[in-house]
NUBA-243638 format. One record per residue: x negated, y negated, z of N, C-alpha, C, CB in turn. Coordinates in pm, whole numbers. Glycine has a CB too. Example, Ala and Ser with C-alpha at 12.3 -4.5 7.8 and 13.67 -1.06 7.14 Angstrom:
REM NUBA-243638
{pt {-1319, 569, 780}, {-1230, 450, 780}, {-1320, 330, 780}, {-1131, 447, 905}},
{pt {-1285, 225, 708}, {-1367, 106, 714}, {-1290, -3, 787}, {-1408, 60, 572}},
This chain:
REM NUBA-243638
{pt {-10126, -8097, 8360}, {-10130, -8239, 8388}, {-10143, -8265, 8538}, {-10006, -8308, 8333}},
{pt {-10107, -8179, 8631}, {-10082, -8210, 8747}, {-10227, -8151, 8806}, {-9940, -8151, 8799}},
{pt {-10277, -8078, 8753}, {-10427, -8065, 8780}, {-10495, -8182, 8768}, {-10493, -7974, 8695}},
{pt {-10495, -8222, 8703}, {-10603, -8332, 8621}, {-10551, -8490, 8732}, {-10546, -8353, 8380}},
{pt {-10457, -8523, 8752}, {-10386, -8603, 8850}, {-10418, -8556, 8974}, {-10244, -8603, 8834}},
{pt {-10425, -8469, 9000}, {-10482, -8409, 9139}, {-10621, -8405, 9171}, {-10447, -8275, 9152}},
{pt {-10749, -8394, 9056}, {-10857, -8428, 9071}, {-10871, -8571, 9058}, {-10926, -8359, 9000}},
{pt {-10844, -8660, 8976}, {-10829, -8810, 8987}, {-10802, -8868, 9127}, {-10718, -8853, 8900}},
{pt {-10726, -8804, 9147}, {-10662, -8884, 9323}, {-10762, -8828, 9401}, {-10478, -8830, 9407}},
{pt {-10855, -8710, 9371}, {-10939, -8649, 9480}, {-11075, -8740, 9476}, {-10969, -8476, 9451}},
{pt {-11098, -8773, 9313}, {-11194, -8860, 9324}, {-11208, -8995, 9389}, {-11216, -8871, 9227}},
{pt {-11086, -9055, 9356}, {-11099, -9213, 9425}, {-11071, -9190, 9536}, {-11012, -9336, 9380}},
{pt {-10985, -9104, 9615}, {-11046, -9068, 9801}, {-11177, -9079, 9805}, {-11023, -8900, 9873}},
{pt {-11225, -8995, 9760}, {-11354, -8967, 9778}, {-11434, -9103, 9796}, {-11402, -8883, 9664}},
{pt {-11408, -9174, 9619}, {-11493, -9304, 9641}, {-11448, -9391, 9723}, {-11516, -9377, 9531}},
{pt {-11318, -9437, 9803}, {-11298, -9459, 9896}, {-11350, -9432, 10046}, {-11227, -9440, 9871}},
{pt {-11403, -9311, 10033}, {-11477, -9273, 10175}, {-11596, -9355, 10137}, {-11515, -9092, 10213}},
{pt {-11664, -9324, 10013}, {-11798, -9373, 9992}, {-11781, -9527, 10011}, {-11859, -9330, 9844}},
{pt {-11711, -9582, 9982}, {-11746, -9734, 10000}, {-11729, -9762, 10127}, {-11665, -9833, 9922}},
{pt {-11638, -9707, 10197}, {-11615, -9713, 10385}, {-11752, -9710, 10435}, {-11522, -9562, 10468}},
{pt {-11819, -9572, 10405}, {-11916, -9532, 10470}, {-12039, -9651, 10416}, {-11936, -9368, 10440}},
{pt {-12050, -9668, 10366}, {-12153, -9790, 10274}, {-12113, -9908, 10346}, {-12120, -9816, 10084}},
{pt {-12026, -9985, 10366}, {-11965, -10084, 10474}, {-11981, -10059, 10595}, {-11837, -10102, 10471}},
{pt {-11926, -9949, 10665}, {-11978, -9952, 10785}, {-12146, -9951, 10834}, {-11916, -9851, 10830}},
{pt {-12228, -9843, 10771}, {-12306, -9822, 10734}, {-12418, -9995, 10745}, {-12254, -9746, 10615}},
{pt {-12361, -10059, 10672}, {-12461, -10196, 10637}, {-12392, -10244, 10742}, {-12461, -10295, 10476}},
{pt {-12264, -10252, 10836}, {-12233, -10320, 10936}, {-12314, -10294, 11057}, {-12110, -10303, 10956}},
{pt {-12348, -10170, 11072}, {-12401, -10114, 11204}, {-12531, -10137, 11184}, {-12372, -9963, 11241}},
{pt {-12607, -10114, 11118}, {-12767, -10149, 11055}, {-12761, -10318, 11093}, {-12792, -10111, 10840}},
{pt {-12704, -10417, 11072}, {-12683, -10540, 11046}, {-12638, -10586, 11256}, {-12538, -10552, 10891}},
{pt {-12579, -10520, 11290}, {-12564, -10548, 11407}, {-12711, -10497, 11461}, {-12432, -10486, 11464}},
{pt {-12698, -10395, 11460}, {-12821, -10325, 11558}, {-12953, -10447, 11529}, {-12877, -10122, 11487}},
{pt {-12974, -10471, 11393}, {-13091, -10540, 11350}, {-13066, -10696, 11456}, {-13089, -10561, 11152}},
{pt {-12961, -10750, 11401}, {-12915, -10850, 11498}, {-12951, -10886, 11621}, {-12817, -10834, 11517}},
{pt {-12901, -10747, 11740}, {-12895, -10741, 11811}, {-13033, -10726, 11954}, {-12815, -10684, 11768}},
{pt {-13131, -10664, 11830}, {-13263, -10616, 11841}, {-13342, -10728, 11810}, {-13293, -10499, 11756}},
{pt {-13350, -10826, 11727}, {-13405, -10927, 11713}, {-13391, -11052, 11811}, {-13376, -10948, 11602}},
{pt {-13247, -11067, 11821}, {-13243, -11170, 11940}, {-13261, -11114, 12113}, {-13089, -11243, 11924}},
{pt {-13283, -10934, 12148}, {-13342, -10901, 12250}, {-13437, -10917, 12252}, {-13333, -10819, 12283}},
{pt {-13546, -10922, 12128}, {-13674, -10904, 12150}, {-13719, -11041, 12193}, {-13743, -10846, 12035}},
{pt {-13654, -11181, 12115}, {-13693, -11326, 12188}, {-13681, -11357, 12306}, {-13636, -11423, 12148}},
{pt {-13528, -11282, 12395}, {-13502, -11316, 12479}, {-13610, -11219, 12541}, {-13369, -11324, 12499}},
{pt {-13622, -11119, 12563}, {-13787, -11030, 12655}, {-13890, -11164, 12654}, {-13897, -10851, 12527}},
{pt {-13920, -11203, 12528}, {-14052, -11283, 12488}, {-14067, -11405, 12581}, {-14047, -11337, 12328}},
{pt {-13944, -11473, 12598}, {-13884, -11553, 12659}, {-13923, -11515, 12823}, {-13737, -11547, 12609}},
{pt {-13833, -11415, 12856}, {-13778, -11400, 12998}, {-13914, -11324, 13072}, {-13618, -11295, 13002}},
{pt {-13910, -11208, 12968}, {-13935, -11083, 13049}, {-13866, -10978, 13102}, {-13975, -11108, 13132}},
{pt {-13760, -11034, 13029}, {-13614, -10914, 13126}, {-13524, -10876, 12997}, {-13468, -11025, 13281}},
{pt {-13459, -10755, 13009}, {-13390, -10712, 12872}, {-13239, -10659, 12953}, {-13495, -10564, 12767}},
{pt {-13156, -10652, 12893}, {-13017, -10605, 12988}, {-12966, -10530, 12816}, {-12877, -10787, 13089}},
{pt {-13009, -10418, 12830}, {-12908, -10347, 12675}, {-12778, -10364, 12646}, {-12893, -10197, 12667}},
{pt {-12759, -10472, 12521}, {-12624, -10464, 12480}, {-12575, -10596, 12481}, {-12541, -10375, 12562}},
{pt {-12635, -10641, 12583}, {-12577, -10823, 12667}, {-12531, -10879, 12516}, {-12755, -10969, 12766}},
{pt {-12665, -10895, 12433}, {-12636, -10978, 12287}, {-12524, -10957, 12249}, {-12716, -10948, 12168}},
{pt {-12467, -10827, 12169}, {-12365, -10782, 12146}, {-12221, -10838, 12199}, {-12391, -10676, 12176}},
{pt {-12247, -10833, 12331}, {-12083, -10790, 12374}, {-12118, -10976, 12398}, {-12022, -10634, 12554}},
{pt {-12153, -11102, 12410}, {-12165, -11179, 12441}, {-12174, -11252, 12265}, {-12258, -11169, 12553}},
{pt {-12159, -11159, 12163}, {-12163, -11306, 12053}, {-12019, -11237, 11948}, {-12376, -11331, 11926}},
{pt {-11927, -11324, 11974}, {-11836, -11330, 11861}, {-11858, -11390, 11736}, {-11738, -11382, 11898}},
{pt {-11771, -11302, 11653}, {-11814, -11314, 11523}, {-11648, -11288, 11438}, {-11953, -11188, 11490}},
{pt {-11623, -11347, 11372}, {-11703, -11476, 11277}, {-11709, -11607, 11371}, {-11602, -11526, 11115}},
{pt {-11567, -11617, 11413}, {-11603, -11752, 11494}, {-11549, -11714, 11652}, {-11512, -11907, 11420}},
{pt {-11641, -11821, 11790}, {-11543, -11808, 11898}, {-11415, -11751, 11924}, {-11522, -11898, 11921}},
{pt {-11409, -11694, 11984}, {-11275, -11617, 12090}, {-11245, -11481, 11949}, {-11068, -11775, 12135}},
{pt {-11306, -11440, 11872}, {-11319, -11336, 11799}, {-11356, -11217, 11844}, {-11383, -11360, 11720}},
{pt {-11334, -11119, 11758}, {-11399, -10965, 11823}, {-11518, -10982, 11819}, {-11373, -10822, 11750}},
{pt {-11604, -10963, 11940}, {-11804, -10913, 11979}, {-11823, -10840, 11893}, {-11865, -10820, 12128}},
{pt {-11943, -10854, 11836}, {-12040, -10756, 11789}, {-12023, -10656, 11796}, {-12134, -10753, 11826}},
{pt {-12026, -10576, 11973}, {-11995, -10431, 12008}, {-11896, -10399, 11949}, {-11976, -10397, 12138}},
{pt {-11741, -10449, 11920}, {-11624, -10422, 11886}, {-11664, -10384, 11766}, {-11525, -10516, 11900}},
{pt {-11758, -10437, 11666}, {-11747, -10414, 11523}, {-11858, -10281, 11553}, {-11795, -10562, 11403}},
{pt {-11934, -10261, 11606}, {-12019, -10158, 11607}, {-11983, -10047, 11601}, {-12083, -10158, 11686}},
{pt {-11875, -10036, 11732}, {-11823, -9928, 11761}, {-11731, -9881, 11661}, {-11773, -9938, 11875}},
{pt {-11639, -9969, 11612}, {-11568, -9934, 11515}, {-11617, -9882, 11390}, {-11504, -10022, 11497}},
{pt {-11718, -9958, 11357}, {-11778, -9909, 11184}, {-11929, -9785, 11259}, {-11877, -10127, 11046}},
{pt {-11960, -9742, 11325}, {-11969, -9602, 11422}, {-11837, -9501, 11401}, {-11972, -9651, 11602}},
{pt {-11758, -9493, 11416}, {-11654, -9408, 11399}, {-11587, -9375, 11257}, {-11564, -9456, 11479}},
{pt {-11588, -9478, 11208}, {-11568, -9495, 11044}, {-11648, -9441, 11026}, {-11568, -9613, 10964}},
{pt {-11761, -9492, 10986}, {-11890, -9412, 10973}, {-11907, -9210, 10963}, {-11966, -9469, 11115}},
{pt {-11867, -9203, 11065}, {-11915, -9067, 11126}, {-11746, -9016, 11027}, {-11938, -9049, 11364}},
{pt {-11625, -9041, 11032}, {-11531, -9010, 10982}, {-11547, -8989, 10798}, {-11443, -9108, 11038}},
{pt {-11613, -9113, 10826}, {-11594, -9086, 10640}, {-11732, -8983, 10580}, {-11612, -9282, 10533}},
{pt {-11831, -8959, 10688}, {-11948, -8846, 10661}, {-11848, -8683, 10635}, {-12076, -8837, 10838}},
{pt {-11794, -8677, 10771}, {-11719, -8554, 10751}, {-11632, -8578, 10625}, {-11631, -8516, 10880}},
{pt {-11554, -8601, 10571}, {-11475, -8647, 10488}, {-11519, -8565, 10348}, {-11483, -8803, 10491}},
{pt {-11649, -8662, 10339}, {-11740, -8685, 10213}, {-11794, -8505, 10241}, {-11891, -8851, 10228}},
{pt {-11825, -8472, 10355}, {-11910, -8309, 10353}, {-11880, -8210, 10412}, {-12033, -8299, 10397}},
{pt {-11751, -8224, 10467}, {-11727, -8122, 10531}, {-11670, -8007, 10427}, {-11640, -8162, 10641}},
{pt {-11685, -8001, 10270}, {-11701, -7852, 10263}, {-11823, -7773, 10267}, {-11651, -7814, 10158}},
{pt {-11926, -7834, 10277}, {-12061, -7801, 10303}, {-12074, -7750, 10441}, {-12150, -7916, 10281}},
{pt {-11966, -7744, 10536}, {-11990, -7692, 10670}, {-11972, -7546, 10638}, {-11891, -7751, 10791}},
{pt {-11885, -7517, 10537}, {-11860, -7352, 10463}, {-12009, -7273, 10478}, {-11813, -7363, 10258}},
{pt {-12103, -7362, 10420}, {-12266, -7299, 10407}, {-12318, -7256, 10575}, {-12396, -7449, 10328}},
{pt {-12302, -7307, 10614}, {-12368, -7300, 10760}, {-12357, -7190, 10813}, {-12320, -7386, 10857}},
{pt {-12414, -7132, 10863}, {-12415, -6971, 10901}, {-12333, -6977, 11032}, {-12584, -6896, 10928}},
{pt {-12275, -6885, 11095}, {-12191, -6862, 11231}, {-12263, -6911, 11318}, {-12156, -6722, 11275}},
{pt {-12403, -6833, 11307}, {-12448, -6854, 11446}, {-12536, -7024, 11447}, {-12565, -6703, 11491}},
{pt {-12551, -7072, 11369}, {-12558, -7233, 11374}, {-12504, -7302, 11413}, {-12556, -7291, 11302}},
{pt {-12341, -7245, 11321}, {-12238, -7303, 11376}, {-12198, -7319, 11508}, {-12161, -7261, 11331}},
{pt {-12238, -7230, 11574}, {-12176, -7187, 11737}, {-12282, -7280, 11823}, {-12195, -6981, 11790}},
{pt {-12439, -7299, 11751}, {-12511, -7370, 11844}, {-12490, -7516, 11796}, {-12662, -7322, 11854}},
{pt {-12418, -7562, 11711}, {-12343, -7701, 11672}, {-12252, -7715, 11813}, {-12232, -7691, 11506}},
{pt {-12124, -7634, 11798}, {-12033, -7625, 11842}, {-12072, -7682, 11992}, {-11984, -7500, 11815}},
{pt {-12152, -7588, 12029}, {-12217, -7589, 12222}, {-12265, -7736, 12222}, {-12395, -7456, 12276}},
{pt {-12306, -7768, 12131}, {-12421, -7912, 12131}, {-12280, -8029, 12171}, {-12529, -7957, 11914}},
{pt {-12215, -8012, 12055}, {-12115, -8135, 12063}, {-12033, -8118, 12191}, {-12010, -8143, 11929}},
{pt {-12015, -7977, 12207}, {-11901, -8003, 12310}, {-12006, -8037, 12465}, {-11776, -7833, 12323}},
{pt {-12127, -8029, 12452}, {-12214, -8101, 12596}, {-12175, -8241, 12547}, {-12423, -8075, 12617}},
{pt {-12154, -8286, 12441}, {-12265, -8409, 12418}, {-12077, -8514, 12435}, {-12403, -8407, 12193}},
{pt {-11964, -8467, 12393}, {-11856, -8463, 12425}, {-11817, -8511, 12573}, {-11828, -8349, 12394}},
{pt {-11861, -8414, 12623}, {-11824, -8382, 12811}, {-11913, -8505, 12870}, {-11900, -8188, 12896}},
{pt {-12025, -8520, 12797}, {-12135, -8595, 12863}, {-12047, -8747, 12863}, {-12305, -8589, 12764}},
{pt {-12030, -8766, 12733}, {-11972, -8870, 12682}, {-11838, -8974, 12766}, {-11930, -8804, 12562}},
{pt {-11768, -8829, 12756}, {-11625, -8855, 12851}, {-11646, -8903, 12986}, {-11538, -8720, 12874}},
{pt {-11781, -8798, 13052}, {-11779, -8872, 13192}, {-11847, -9013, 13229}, {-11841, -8782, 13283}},
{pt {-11952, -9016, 13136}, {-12002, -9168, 13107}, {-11910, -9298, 13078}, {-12085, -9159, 12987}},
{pt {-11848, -9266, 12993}, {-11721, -9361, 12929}, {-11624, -9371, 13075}, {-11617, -9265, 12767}},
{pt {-11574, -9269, 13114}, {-11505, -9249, 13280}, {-11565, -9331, 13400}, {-11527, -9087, 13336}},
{pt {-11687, -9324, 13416}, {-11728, -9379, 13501}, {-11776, -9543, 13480}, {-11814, -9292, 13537}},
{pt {-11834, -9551, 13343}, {-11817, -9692, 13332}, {-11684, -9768, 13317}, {-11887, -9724, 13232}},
{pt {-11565, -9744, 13301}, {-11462, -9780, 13302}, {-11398, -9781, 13443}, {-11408, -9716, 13214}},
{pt {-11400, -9733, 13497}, {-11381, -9731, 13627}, {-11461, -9841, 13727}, {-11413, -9598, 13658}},
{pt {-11595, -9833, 13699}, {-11687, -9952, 13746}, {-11673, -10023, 13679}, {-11812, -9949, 13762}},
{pt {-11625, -10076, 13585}, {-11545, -10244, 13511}, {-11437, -10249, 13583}, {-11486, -10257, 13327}},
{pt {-11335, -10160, 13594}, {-11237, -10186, 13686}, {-11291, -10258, 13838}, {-11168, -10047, 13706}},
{pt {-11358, -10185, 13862}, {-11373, -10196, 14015}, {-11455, -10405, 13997}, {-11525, -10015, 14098}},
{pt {-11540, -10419, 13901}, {-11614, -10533, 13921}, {-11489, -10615, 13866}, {-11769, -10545, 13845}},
{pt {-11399, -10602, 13746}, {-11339, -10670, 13749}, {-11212, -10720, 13898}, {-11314, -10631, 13637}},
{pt {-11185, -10634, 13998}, {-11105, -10630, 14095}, {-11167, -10675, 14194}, {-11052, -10523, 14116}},
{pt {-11305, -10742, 14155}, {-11402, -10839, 14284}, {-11425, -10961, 14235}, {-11565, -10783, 14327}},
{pt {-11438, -10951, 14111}, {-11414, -11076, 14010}, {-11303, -11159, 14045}, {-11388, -11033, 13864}},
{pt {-11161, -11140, 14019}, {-11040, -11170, 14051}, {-11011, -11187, 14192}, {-10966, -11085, 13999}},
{pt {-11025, -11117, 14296}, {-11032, -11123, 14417}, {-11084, -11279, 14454}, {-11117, -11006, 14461}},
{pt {-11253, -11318, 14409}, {-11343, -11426, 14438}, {-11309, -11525, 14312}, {-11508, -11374, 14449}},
{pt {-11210, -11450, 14248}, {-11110, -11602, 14150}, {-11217, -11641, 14054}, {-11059, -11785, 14265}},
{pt {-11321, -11589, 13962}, {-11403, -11584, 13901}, {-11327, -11430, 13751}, {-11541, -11565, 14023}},
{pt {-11363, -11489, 13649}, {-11350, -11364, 13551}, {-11487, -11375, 13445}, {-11186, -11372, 13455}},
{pt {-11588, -11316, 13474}, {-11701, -11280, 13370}, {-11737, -11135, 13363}, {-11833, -11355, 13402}},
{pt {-11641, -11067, 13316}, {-11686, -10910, 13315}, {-11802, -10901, 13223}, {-11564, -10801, 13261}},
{pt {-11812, -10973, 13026}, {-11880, -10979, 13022}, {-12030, -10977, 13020}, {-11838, -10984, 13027}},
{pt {-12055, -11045, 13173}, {-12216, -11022, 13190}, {-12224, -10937, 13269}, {-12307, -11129, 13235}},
{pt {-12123, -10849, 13351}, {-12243, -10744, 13475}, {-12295, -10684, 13352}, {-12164, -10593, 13621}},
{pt {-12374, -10587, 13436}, {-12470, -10524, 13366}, {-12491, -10429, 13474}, {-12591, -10610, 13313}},
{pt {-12560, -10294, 13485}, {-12607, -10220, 13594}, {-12710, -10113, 13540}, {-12487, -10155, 13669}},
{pt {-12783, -10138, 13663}, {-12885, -10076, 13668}, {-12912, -9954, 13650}, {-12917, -10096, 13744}},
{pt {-12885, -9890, 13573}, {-12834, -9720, 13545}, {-12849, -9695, 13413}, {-12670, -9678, 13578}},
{pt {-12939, -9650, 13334}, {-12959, -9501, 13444}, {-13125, -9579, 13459}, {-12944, -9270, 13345}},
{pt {-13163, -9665, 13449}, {-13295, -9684, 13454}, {-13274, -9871, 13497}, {-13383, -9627, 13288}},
{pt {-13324, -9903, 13614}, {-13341, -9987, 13721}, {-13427, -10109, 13628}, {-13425, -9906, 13861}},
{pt {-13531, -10107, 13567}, {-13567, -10227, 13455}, {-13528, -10225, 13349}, {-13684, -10248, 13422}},
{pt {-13443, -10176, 13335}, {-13366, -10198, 13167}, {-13221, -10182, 13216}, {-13409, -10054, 13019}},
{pt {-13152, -10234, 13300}, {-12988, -10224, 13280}, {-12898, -10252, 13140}, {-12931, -10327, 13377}},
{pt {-12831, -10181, 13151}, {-12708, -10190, 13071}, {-12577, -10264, 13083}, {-12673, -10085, 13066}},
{pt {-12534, -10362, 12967}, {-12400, -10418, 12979}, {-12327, -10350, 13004}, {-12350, -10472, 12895}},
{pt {-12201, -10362, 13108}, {-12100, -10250, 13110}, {-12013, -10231, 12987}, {-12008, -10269, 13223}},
{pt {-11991, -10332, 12912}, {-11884, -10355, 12846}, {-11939, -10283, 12705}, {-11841, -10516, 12848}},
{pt {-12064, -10292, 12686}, {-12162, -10282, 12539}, {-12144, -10071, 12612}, {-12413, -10417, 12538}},
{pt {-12192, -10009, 12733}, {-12180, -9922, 12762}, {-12053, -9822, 12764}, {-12225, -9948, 12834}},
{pt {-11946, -9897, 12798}, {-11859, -9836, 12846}, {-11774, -9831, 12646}, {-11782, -9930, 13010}},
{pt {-11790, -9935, 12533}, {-11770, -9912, 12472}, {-11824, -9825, 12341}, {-11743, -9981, 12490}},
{pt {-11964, -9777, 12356}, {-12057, -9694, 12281}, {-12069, -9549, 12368}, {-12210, -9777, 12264}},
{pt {-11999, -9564, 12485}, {-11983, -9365, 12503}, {-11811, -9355, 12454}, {-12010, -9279, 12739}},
{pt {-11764, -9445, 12441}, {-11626, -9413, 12390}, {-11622, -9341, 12274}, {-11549, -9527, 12367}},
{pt {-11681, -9487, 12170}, {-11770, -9421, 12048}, {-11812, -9296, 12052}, {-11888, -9482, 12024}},
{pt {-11913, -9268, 12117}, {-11960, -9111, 12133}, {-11875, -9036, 12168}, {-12057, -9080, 12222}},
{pt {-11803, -9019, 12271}, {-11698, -8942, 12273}, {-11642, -8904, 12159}, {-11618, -8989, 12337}},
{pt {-11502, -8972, 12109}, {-11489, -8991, 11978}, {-11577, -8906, 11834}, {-11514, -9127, 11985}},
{pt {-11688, -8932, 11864}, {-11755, -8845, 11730}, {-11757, -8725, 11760}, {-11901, -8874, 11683}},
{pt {-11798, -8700, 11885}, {-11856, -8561, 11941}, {-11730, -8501, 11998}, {-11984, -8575, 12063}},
{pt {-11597, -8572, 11970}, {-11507, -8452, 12018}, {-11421, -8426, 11845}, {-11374, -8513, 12184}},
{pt {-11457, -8545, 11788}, {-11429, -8481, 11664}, {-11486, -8386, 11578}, {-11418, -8553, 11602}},
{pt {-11626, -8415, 11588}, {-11725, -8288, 11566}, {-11704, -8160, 11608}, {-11840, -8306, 11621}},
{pt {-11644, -8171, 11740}, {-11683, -8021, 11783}, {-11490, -7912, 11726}, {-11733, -8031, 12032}},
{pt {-11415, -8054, 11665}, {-11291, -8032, 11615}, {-11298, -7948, 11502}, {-11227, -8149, 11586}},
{pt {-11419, -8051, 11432}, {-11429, -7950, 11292}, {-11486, -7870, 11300}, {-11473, -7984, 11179}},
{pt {-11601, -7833, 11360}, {-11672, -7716, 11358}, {-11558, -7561, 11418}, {-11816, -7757, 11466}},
{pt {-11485, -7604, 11510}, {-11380, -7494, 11583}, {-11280, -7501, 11469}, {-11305, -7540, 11754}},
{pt {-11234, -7582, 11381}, {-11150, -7592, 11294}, {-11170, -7522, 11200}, {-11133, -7691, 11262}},
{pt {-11297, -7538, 11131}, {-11307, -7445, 11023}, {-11373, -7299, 11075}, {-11397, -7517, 10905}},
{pt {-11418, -7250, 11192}, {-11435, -7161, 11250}, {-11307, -7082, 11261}, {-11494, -7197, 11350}},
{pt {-11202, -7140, 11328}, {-11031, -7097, 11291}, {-11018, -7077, 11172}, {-10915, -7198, 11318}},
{pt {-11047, -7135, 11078}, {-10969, -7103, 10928}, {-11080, -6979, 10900}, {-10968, -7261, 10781}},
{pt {-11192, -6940, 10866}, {-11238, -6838, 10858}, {-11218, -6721, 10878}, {-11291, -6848, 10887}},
{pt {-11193, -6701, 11058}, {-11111, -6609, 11104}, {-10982, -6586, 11044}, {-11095, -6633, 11220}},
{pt {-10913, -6652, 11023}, {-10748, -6635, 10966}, {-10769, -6562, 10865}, {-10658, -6768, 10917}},
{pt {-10829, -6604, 10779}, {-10895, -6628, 10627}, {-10916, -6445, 10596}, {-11088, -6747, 10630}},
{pt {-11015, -6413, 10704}, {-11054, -6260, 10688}, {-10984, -6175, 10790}, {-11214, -6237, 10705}},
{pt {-10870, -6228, 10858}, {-10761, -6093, 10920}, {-10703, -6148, 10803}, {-10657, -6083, 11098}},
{pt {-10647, -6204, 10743}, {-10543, -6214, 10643}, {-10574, -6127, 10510}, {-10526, -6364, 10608}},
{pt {-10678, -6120, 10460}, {-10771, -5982, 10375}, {-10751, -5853, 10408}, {-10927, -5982, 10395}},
């Protein structure tokens, strides 16, 4: 009996991941689409694009609510959480040496992440501490010119999508070393 109760509870986890991932999934598709549609009027418009501005500048559902970016990032992490979830015994298949060039990938893409997220946080600090200084608060709209001078980036849309990245890519490179550990154990313990 306790078998049969134990696969039951394994299943509705499961479909629990699946409906997460299906929600986030249509959330992030639904922003991005969003977000991409009202950049492309404003280009049509202007001529000028600032990545992200839309996002971190429209609350949702109503005024003084969490931005766009907030929901992005979040159903991004969900997302990527409930993938592993749903497949990580399928990482079993993957051969060592794949595994190891996984491993190298995430942990660049990790490091990359951290110092990006680091440095844009730091430069919100710093604009917010000139902001306040000149008695003005719109963090908001900076934006900077980096890494490419006609297409700047929101800090706020930036500094919260390498977090995101971070986040996946240090969890990634968790599981891949994780079940790399259990393997090893697995066959000194034999």
């Amino acid at each position: 009996m306790d078998i049969i109760g134990s696969k039951k509870d394994e299943s509705r986890s499961r479909n629990v991941f699946i409906i997460v991932f299906y929600l986030s999934a249509t959330v992030m598709l639904s922003i991005c689409f969003f977000g991409f549609y009202i950049s492309v009027g404003e280009y049509m418009k202007t001529g000028k694009i600032v990545i992200g501005e839309v996002l971190v500048n429209t609350d949702f559902p109503f005024h003084g609510d969490a931005t766009l970016v907030t929901y992005l990032m979040i159903a991004s992490v969900l997302s990527w959480y409930c993938v592993t979830k749903l497949a990580g015994d399928k990482m079993k298949n993957i051969p060592q040496s794949v595994r190891t060039v996984l491993q190298l990938i995430l942990l660049a893409i990790a490091v990359t992440a951290m110092y990006e997220f680091t440095y844009n946080l730091f430069l919100s600090n710093s604009f917010l501490t000139v902001s306040l200084v000149k008695g003005v608060y719109n963090l908001d709209s900076i934006s900077v010119p980096y890494p490419n001078p006609q297409t700047p980036w929101n800090l706020i849309f930036a500094t919260k999508m390498t977090l995101s990245a971070f986040l996946i890519s240090a969890h990634g490179f968790y599981i891949m070393s994780k079940n790399q550990i259990r393997e090893k154990y697995k066959y000194t313990r034999n």
